[in-house]
C-alpha positions as CSV (number, residue, x, y, z in Angstrom):
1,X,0.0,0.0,0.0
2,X,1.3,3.7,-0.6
3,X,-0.5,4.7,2.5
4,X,-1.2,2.5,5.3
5,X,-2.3,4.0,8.9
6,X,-2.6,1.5,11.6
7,X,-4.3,2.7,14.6
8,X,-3.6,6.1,14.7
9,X,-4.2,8.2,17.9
10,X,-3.2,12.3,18.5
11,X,-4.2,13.5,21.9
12,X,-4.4,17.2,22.8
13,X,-4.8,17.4,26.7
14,X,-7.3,15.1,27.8
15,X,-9.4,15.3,23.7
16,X,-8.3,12.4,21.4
17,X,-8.1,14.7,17.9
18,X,-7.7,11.2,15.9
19,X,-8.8,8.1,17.9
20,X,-7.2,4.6,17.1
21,X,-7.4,5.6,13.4
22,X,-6.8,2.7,10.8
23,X,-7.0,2.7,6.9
24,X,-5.0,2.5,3.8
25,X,-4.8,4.1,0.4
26,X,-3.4,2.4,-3.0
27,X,-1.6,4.0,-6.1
28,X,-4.4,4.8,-8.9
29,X,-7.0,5.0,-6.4
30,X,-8.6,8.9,-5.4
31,X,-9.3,8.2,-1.4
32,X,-12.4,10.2,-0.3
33,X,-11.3,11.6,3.6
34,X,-14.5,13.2,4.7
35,X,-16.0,14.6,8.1
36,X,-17.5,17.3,9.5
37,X,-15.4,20.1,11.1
38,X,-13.3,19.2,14.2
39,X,-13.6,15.2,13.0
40,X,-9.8,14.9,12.9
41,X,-8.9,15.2,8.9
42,X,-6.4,17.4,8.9
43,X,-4.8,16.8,11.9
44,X,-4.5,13.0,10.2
45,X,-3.1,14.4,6.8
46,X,-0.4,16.8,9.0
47,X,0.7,13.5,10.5
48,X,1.0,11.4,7.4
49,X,2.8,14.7,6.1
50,X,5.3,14.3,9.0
51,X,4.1,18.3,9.8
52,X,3.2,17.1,13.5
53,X,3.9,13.7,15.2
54,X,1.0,10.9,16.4
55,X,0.5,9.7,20.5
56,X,0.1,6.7,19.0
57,X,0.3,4.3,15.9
58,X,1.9,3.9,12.8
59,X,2.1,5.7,9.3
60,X,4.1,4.6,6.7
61,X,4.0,6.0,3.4
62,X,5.8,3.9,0.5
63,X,7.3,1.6,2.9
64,X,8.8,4.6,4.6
65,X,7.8,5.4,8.4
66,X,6.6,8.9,8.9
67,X,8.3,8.7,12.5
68,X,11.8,7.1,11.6
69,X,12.1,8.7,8.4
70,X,10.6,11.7,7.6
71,X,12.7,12.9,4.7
72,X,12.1,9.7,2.7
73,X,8.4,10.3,3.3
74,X,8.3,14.3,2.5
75,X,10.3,13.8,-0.7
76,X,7.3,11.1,-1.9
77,X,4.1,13.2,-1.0
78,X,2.8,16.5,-2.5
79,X,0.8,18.1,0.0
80,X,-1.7,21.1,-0.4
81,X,-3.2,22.3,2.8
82,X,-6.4,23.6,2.7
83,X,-5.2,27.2,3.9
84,X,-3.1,26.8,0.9
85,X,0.5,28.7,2.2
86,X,2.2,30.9,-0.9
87,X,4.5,33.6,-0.7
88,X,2.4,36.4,-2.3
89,X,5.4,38.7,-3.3
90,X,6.8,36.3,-5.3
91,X,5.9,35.5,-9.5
92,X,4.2,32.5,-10.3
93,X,7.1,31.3,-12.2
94,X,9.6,32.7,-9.6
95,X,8.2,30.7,-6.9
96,X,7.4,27.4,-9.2
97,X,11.4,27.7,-9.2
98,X,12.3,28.3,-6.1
99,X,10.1,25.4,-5.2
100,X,11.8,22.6,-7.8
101,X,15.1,23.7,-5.6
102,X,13.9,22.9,-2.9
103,X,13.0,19.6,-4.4
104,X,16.3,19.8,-6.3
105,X,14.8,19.0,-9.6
106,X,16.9,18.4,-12.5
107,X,16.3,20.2,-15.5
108,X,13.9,22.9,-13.2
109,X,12.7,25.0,-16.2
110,X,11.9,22.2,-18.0
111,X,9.7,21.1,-15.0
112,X,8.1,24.2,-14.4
113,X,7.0,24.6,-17.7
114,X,5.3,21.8,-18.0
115,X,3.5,22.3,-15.2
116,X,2.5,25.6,-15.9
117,X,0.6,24.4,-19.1
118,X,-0.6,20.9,-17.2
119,X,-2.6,22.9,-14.4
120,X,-3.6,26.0,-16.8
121,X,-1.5,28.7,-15.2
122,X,0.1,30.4,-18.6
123,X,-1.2,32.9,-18.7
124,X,-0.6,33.8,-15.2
125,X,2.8,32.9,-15.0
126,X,4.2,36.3,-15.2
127,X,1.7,37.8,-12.6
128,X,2.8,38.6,-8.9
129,X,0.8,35.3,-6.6
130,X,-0.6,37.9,-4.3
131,X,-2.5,39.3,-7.5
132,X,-4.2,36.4,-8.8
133,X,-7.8,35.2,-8.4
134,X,-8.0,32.3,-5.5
135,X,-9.7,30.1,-8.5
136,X,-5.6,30.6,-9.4
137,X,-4.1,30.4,-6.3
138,X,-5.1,27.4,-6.0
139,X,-3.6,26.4,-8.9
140,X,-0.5,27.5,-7.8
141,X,-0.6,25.6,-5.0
142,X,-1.8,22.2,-6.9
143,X,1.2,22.6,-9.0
144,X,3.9,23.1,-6.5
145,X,2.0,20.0,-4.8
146,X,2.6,18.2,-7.8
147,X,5.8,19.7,-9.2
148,X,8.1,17.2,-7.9
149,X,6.0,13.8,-9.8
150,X,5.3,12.6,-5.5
151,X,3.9,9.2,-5.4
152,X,1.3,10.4,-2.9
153,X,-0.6,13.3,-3.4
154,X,-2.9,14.6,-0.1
155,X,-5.2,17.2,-1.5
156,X,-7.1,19.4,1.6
157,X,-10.0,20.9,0.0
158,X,-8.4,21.6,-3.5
159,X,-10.9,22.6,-5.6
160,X,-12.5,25.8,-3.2
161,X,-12.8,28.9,-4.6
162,X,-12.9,27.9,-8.4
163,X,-15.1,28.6,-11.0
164,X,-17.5,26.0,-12.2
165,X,-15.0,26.0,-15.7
166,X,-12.0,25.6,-13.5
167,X,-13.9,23.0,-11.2
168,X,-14.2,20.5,-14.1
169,X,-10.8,21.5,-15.2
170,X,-9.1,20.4,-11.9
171,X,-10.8,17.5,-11.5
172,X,-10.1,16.3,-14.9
173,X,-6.2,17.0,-13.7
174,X,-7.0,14.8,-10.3
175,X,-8.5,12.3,-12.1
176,X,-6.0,12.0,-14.7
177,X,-3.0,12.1,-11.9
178,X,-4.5,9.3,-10.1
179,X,-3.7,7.0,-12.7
180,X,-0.4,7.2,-11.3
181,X,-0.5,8.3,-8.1
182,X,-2.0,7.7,-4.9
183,X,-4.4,10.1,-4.0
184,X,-6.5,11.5,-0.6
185,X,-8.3,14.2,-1.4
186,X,-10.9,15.8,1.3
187,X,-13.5,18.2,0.5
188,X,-16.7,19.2,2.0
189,X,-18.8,19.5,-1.4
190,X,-20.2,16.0,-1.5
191,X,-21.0,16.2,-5.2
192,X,-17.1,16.4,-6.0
193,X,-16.5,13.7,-3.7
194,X,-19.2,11.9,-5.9
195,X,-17.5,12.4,-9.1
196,X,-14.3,11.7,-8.0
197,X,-13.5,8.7,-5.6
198,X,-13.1,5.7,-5.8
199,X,-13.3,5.1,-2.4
200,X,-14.6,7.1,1.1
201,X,-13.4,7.2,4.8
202,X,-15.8,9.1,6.9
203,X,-14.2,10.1,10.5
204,X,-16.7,11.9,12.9
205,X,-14.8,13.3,16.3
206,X,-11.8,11.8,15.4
207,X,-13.3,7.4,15.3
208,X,-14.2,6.0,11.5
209,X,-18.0,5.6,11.2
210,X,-17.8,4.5,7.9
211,X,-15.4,2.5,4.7
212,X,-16.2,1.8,1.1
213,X,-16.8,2.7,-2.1
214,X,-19.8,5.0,-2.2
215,X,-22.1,2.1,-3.9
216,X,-21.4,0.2,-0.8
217,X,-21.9,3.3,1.9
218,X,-25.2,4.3,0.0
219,X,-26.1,0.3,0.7
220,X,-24.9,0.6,4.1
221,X,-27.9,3.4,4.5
222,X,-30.2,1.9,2.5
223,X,-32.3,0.6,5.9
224,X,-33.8,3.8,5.3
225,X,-36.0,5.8,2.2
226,X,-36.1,9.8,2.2
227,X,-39.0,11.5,0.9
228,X,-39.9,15.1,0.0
229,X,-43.5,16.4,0.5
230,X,-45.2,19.5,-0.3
231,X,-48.8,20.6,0.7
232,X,-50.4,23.7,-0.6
233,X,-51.3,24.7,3.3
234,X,-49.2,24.8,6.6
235,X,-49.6,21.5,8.7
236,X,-47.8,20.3,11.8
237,X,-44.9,17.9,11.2
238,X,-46.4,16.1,14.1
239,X,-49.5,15.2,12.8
240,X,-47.4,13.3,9.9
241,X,-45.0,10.9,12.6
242,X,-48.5,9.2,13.2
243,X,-48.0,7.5,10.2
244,X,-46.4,3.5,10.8
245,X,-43.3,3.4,9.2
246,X,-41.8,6.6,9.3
247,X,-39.2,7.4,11.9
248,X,-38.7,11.3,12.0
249,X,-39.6,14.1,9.7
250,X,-37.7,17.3,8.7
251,X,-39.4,20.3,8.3
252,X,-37.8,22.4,5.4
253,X,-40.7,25.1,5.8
254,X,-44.5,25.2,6.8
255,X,-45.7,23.1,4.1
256,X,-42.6,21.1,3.0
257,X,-40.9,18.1,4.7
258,X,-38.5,15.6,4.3
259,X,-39.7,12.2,5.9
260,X,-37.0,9.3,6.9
261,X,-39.0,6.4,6.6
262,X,-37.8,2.6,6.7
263,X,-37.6,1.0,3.5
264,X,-39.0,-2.5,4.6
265,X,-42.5,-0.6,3.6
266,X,-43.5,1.6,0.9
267,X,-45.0,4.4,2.8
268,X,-46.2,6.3,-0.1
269,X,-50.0,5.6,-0.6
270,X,-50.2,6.2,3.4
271,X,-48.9,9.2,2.5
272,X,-51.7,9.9,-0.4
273,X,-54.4,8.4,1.9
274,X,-53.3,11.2,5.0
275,X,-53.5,13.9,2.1
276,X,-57.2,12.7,1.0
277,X,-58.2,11.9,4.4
278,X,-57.2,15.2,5.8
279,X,-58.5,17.1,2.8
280,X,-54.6,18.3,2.1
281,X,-53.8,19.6,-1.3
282,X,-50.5,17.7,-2.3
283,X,-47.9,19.4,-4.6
284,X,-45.4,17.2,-4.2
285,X,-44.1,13.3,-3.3
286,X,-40.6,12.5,-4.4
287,X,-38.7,9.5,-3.3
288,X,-35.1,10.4,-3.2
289,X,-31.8,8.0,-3.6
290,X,-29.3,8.2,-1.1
291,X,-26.7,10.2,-2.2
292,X,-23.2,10.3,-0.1
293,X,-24.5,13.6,1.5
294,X,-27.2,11.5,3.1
295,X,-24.9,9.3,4.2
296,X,-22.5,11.6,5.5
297,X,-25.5,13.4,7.6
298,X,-26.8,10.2,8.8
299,X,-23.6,9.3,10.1
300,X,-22.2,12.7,11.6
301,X,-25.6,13.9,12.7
């Protein structure tokens, strides 16, 4: 594995940030790392970076251990933060350099330039950082993540701030860099998460609540059916939870709700029946599939 963490634990006073942590990651695979805020997902990836050090456990990245050898392991991951650090006084090009010395790239011109075109940044490349767009900060910062070819790429919230054009853009470049590379990649917009991973970690106060690929997690919450309703009148949510079958309902305004329902029982024409029984004009009755926000609220709620 390019990435294995075996039970991980950082501990800040008496508050376990990342809690006996285990998972691993593989080259040509994009790693979903999700959880809400506070869940312990950076503090994992600025372990796994070496940029802190665990309690606990064990990280190796490559075969390399983050604790014993954290030079081996820096030189094999490209890492961009999600408070993505740049020196704003510097050119694009200027500090795309300065960066391949650091790495000690051969041929650093040669380097830079190609990834200048690769993440879309030539036209930029003559600007001052602190001048750009974030839509191209960001860039900046993908490509010094990626500017040395690392083995491991950890991506903190990569695509925020872009365009919808430079959205599809990035994660075309992703995409295409996962062929080759491992990939974590954490984000809090579930549809990119969608589009892009293969497979999905979800950590909630630093434990795992859930692992697999999103067919398996959208199984996983499959025990239960979401459906939107919409009278033409205000009505009490309560007067809905009378109905066998369902187990809470959301109320989204006066006459619209989302009811969580258990899917062992179509509750649908109970649903009609209520609406004809209690005279209720009903715009709307949509079952909805289970899409990975579901199952990231359902298991973070």
């Amino acid at each position: 594995m390019s990435v294995l963490v075996q039970n991980l634990t950082k501990t800040y006073g008496p508050q376990n940030a990342v809690d006996n942590l285990s998972f691993e990651a593989s080259k040509g695979q994009i790693l979903g790392f999700l959880g809400p805020n506070g869940a312990g997902k950076t503090t994992t990836m600025k372990i796994i970076t070496c940029f802190i050090p665990q309690t606990s456990g064990q990280v190796t990245v490559s075969g390399f251990d983050t604790a014993e050898s954290p030079m081996e392991v820096r030189k094999r991951i490209g890492y961009l933060p999600e408070h993505n650090p740049l020196y704003k006084d510097m050119y694009v090009r200027e500090y795309l350099l300065f960066i391949a010395g650091l790495h000690k790239i051969k041929n650093k011109k040669q380097a830079v330039d190609a990834m200048i075109e690769q993440t879309g940044l030539t036209r930029e490349a003559h600007k001052i950082i602190g001048s750009l767009s974030k839509g191209f900060r960001q860039r900046v910062g993908l490509a010094q993540a990626m500017l040395h070819n690392p083995e491991v790429l950890i991506l903190d919230e990569p695509t925020s701030g872009l365009d919808p054009n430079q959205l599809i853009e990035i994660r075309s470049l992703i995409k295409k860099m996962s062929e080759e590379k491992t990939v974590i990649f954490s984000s809090h917009i579930m549809q990119e998460v969608q589009a892009l991973c293969d497979h999905v970690i979800i950590i909630n106060k630093g434990k795992m609540v859930a692992d697999g690929s999103i067919e398996e997690l959208q199984h996983q919450a499959a025990g239960e059916t979401l459906i939107t309703l919409e009278f033409a009148g205000t009505i009490d949510p309560n007067r809905l939870k009378t109905i066998e079958g369902i187990t809470s309902v959301e109320k989204l305004s006066n006459s619209r709700f989302q009811i969580h329902a258990s899917s062992k029982k179509d509750i649908r024409p109970d649903l009609f029946q209520f609406a004809v029984q209690n005279k209720l004009v009903l715009l709307e009755m949509h079952q909805e599939l289970f899409t990975i926000e579901n199952v990231f609220q359902k298991l973070t709620k």
